[in-house]
Structure formats: structure tokens, C-alpha cells
C-alpha positions as CSV (number, residue, x, y, z in Angstrom):
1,X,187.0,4.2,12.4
2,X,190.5,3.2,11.1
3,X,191.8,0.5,9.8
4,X,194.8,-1.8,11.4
5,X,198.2,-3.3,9.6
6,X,196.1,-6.6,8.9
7,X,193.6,-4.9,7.3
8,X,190.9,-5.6,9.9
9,X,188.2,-2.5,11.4
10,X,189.4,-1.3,15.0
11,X,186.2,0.6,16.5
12,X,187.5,3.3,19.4
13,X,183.7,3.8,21.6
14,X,183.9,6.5,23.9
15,X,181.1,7.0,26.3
16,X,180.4,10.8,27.1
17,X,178.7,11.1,30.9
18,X,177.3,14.1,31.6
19,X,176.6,15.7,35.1
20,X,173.9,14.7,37.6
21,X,170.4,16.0,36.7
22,X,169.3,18.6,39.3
23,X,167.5,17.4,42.6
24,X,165.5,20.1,44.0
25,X,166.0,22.0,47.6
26,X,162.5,21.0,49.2
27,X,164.1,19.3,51.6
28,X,166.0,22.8,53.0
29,X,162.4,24.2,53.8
30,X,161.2,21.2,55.1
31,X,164.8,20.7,57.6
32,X,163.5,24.2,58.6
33,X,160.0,24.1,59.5
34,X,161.1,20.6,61.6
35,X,163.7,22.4,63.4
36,X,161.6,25.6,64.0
37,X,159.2,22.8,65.1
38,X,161.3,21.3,67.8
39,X,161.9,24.8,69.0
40,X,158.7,25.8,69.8
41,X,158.0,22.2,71.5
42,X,161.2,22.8,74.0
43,X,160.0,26.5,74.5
44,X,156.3,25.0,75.2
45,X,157.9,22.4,77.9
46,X,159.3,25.2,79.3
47,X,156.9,27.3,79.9
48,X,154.6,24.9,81.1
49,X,157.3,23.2,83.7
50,X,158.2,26.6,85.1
51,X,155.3,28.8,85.3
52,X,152.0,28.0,87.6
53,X,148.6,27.3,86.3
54,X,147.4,31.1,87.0
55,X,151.0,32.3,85.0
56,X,149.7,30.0,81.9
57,X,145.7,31.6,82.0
58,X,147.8,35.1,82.2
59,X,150.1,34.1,79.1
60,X,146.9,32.8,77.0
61,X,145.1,35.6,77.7
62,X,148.1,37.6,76.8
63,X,147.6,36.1,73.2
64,X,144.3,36.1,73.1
65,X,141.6,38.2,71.0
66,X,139.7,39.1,73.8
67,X,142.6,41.0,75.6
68,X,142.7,43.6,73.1
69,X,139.3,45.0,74.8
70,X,140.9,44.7,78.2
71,X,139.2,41.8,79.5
72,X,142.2,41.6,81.8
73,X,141.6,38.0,84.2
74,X,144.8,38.1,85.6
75,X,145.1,41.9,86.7
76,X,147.6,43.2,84.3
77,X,147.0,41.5,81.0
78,X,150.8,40.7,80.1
79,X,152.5,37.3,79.7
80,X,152.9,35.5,83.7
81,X,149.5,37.4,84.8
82,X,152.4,40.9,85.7
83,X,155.0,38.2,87.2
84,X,157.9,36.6,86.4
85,X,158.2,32.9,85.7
86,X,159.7,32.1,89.0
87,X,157.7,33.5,92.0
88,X,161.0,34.2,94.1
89,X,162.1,36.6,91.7
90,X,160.4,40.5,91.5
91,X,157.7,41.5,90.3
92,X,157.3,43.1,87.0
93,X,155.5,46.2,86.8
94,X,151.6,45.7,85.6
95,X,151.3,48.1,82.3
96,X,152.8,48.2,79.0
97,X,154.9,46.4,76.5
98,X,157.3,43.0,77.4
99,X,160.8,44.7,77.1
100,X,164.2,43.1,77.6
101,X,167.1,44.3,80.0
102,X,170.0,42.6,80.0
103,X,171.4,40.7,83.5
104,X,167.4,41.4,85.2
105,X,164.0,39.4,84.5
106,X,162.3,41.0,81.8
107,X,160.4,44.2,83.2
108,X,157.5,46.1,81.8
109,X,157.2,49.5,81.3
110,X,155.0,52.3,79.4
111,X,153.9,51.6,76.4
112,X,153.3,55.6,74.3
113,X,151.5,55.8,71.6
114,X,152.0,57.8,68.5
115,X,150.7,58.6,65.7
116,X,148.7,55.5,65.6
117,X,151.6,53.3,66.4
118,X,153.0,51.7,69.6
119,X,156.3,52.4,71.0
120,X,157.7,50.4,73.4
121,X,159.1,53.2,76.6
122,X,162.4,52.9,78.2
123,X,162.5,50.2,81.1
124,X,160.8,51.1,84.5
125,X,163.5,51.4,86.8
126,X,162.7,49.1,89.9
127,X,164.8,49.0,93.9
128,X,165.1,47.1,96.6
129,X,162.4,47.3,99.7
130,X,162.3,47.4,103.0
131,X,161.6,43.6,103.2
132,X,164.2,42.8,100.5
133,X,161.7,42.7,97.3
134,X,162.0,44.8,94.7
135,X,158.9,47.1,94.6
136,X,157.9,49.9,91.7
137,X,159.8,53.1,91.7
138,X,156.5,55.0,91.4
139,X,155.6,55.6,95.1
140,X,159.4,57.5,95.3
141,X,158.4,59.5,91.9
142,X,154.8,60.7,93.5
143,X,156.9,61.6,97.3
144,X,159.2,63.5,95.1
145,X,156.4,65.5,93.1
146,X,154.6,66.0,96.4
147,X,157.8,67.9,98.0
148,X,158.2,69.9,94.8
149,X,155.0,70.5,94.8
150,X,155.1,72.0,98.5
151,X,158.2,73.7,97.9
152,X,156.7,75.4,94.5
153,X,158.8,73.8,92.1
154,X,156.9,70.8,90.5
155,X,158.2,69.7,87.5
156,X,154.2,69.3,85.4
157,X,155.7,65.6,83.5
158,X,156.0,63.9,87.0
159,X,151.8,64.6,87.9
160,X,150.7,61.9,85.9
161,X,152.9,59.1,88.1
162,X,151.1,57.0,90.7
163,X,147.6,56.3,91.0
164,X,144.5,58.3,89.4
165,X,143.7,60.1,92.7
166,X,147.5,60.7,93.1
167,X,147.9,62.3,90.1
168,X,144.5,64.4,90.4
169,X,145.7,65.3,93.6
170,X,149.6,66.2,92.8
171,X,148.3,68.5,89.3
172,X,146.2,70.7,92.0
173,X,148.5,70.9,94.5
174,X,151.1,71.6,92.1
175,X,148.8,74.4,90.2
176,X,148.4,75.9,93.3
177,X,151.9,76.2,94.5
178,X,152.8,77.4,91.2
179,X,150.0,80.6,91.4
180,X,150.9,81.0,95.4
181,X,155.0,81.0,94.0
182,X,153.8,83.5,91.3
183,X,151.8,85.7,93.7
184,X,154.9,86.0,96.0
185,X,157.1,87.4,93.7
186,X,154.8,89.8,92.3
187,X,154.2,91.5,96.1
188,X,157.8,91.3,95.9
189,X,158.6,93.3,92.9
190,X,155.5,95.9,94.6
191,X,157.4,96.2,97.5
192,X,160.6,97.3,95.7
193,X,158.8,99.2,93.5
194,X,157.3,101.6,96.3
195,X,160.7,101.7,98.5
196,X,162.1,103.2,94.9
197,X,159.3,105.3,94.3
198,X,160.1,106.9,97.7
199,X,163.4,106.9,98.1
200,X,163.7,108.6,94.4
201,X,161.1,111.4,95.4
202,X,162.9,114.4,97.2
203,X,159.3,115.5,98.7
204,X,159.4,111.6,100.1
205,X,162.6,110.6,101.0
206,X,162.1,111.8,104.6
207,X,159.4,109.5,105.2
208,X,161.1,106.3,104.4
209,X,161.5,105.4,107.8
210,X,158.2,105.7,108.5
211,X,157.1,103.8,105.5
212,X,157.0,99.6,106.4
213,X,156.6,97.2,103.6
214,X,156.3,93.6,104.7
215,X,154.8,90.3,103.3
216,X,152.5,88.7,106.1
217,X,150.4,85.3,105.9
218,X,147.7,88.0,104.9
219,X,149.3,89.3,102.3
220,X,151.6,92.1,101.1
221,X,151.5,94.5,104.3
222,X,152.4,98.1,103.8
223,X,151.7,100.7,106.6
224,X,152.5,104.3,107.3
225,X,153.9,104.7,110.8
226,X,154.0,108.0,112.7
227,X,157.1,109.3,113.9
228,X,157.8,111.5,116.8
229,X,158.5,114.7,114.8
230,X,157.1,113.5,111.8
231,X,153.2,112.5,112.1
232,X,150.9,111.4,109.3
233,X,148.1,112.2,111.2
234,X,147.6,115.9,112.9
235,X,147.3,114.5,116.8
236,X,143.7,113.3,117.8
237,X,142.4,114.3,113.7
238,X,141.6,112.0,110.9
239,X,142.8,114.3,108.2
240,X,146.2,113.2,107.1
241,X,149.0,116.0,106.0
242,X,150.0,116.7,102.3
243,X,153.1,113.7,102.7
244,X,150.9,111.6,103.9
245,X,148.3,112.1,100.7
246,X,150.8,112.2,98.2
247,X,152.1,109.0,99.6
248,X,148.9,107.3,99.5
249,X,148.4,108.1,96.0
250,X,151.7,106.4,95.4
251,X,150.5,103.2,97.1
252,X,147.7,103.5,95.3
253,X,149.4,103.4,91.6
254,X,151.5,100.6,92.7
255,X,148.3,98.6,93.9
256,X,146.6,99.4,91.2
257,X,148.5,97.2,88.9
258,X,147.8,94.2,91.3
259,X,144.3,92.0,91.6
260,X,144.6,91.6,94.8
261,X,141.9,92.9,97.8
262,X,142.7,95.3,99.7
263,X,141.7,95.5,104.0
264,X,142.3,98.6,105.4
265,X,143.4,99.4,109.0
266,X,143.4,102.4,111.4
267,X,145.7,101.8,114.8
268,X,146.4,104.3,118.0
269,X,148.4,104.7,120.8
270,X,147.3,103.4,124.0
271,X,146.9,107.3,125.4
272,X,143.3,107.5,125.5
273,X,141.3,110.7,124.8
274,X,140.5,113.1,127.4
275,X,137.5,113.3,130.1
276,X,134.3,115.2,128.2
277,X,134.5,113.5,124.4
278,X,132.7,110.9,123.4
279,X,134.9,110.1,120.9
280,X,138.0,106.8,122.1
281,X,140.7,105.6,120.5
282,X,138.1,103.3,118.4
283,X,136.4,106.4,116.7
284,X,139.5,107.7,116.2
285,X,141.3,104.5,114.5
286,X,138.6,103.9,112.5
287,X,137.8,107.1,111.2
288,X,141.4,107.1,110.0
289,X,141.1,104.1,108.2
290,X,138.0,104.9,106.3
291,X,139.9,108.3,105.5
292,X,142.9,106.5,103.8
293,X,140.0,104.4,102.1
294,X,138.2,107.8,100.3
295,X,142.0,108.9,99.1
296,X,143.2,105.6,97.6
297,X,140.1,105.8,95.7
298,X,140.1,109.6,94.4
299,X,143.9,108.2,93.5
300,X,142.2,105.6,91.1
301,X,141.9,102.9,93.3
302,X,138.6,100.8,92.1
303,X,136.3,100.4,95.4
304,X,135.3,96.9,94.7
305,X,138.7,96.1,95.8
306,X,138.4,96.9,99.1
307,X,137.5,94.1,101.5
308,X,137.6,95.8,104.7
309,X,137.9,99.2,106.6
310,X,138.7,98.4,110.4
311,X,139.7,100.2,113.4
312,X,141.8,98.9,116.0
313,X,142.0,101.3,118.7
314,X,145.4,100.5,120.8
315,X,144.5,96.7,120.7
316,X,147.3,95.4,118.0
317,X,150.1,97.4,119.1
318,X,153.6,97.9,117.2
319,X,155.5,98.3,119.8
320,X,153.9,96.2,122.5
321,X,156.6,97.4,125.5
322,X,155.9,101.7,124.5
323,X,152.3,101.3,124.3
324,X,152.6,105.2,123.9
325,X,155.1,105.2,121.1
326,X,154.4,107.5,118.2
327,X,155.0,104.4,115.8
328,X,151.7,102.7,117.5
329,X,149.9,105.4,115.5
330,X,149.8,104.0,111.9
331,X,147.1,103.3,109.2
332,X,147.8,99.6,107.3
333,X,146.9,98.7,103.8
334,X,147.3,95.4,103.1
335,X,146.9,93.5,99.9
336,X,145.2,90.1,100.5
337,X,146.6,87.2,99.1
338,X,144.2,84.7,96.7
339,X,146.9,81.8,96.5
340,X,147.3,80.1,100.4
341,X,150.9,78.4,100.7
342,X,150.2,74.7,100.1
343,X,151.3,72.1,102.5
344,X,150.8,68.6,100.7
345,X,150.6,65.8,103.5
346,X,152.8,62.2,102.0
């Protein structure tokens, strides 16, 4: 207080205001959950104004307990029953995960799991049809295994496309083409292999004209032709000449290393024996063949390998137009194939 001129008490009251006591933030949680709210109601009218009754089972089954054990009412178990909202627009593939591509419909794809956790797979990739739909790229992926498989050259992650059987029946076919591709190149590395072997041995050389190594639908085809000057066989005898044995024991190394059978054939000429033998051309062919059977196996050549021991006589000739050619007389080992070509129908 202080005191004025006159003597009398001048009081000075100054009133101190403080800041507003704090309200709270409930409401913030509250603005939220009502605006979250309203969301979910729009999203709800939606749905239910642009999908069809069979859509909305396929969505509630989507979110549903029971679809965890598959019990799938709408065929594919995803949100829309597999389809998209609008029935004009494609179709979405029926397995895996809901995934988002931007400027398309959503589109569902493979869903791989991990380690005991689900990862959502790239988009399926989808085209136009014939009609104007899009349809699944899957029938394309299983016509392109099938050709690879024909042609030998399957690519193993591409099997499992398509439908069960599809699959089943694309792994075989493939697994087969893959053992026929494998069986092809190793009569191939025989073949060079015994044109080497011959052409490197001086006691051999000579006879690599009359040495014919060929792949056949049978199999890997190797025979020893006569020549004019030159025979393997002494004329109208079974016994072949030294060449001729060391040559066959050559084969026989080379075949040796391979699991293949083995058919043996004797062929003649078409000059037949002369008047007072009983033996023909038959005897003759045959006997010849079961010879070069007796020296591939003193050469090592197991016995359970051989399949067959023929003789043809003049009936499969070489040179069809000289029926009495010197290269009609030959003896043929061929080593059979286990692996048939495969020719996968679409």
C-alpha cells in the first residue's frame, strides 16, 4: 500500500490469471474410430451394391474360419468366389493370395510358402482370347513344356503348370526325352570314338571304308562291309581274317563301356551257293553272325548283352540295285536303344 498527498490509503489490486487448465485428447480417438467408422460403412455399401449375391457368400467365406480347411463353396475360396466385382471384366485366376497391379483388376496368383510363412508370388500374367476374354496363361506354359519336352529340352520348373494329370504327364515325358537326349549323344561320342580308334591304327586304317557307323531308329548301327579286294570274310567261310578279329575286338571295347543290348546280324550277296550243298545263303549269314557273336565275347563282351543273333541271307540288301555287290556281304552289330524318341501329342 502507499499512502497519497492527503494522507488517505490508495490500495493498487492486481488480479494474476493463470492459463486454461488442461482438457484431455479423448475426443482425437474418438473423431477416429467415427471416421474409420464411416469408412467401413461406404466400403460395406459398396460391396454389397456391386457384387452379386454368389460374389458376397464367396467374400464371407473368404473371411471365414471354416475356409482355412478348404471348405471352398464357391470353387476358389478367394474374395468374389475367383471373379472380379463386375462380371464384364476377366476373370481372376482361382489360387493364391489377393495381390494388387496397378491399371488391371486385382489378379491372384501363387501363393509359396516358406519357412512356415506365406509369401505372396509375383502376379499371374493373363491375355487376351480368342473370343475377347482374358483367359489364364497356363494352357500356353503347359504347350510350351510339351514342345520342349518333344524336342528334349524341358526346362524341370515349368512341369508343375497346368492341371495334375498335365503335370504328371509333362515330368514323364520330359524324363524321358531327357534319357533318349542323353542316350543320343553317348552313341555319338561311340561312334567317333571307333572312327578314331581306326583311323589312328596303321594295321586298320585300310579298312575304314569298309567300316559304317550310323545311328538308326534301332540304335547305334555299326557294320563291317566287304570290299571287292578287301573281304572280312574268306568267300563262302564263316571264319573272318586277322583285320576282321582285331577289329571286332575294338568294337567290342568301345561297346563295352555302353549298357546298351546288342542284336547281331549276318548278310550275303544275292549269288547263291552252288548245285550239290546243302548249305544257302541262310546258313551262310547266320553262321557269320553267331561267329562275330563268340569273338565279341572272348574280347570281353558280357553274353547277357546280346539280344539277338540273326541271319539274313540276301533279303536286306545294301545295295539293293548290285544285288551281287561285295558290300552286300557284311556282318551288323547294333547297339539297341532303351530310351524311344518321345512324341508328346498337345
Amino acid at each position: 500500500m502507499a499512502k497519497g498527498k492527503g494522507g488517505g490509503t490508495i490500495v493498487i489490486k492486481r488480479i494474476e490469471e493463470g492459463g486454461h487448465g488442461h482438457h484431455g485428447g479423448a475426443w482425437k480417438v474418438a473423431y477416429a474410430d467415427f471416421v474409420t467408422a464411416m469408412m467401413a460403412f461406404f466400403l460395406l455399401m459398396w460391396l454389397l451394391n456391386a457384387t452379386t449375391e454368389e460374389q458376397r457368400r464367396g467374400l464371407a467365406d473368404y473371411f471365414s474360419p471354416t475356409n482355412v480347411m478348404g471348405a471352398q463353396q464357391t470353387g476358389s475360396g478367394q474374395p468374389f468366389g475367383g471373379r472380379t466385382p463386375h462380371e464384364s471384366m476377366p476373370m481372376a485366376q482361382d489360387a493364391g493370395a489377393v495381390t494388387a497391379q496397378r491399371g488391371r483388376v486385382p489378379v491372384l496368383s501363387d501363393v509359396d510358402v516358406e519357412d512356415e510363412s506365406e509369401q505372396v508370388a509375383r502376379p499371374t500374367p493373363m491375355r487376351e482370347g480368342p473370343d475377347g476374354d482374358d483367359e489364364d496363361a497356363t494352357p500356353r506354359r503347359v504347350r510350351q513344356a510339351r514342345a520342349d519336352a518333344e524336342a528334349g529340352d524341358a526346362d524341370p520348373r515349368r512341369l508343375g503348370e497346368g492341371t495334375e494329370s498335365d503335370a504328371r504327364a509333362l515330368s514323364d515325358a520330359a524324363l524321358r526325352a531327357e534319357a533318349a537326349r542323353r542316350e543320343r549323344e553317348a552313341f555319338e561320342r561311340a561312334a567317333e570314338e571307333i572312327r578314331q580308334m581306326v583311323a589312328q591304327d596303321p594295321a586298320l586304317a585300310e579298312l575304314g571304308q569298309q567300316l559304317m557307323v550310323e545311328q538308326t531308329p534301332q540304335g547305334l548301327r555299326i557294320q563291317l562291309v566287304d570290299a571287292e579286294r578287301t573281304p572280312m570274310f574268306a568267300l563262302g567261310g564263316a571264319a573272318p581274317n586277322e583285320r576282321a578279329r582285331v577289329l571286332l575286338a575294338r568294337v567290342a571295347q568301345v561297346a563295352n563301356r555302353l549298357p546298351n543290348p546288342i542284336a547281331i546280324a549276318g548278310h550275303t550277296d544275292a549269288t547263291p551257293f552252288r548245285g550239290g550243298t546243302e548249305r544257302s545263303n541262310w546258313d551262310l549269314s547266320a553262321d557269320r553272325a553267331n561267329v562275330t557273336r563268340r569273338l565279341l565275347s572272348e574280347a570281353g563282351l558280357p553274353e547277357a548283352r546280346i539280344r539277338s543273333v540273326t541271319g539274313n541271307a540276301e533279303r536286306d540288301l545294301l545295295l539293293p540295285d548290285n544285288p551281287n555287290a561285295a558290300a552286300n556281304r557284311r556282318v551288323s552289330i547294333t547297339l539297341l536303344r532303351q530310351n524311344e524318341p518321345v512324341i508328346v501329342t498337345q
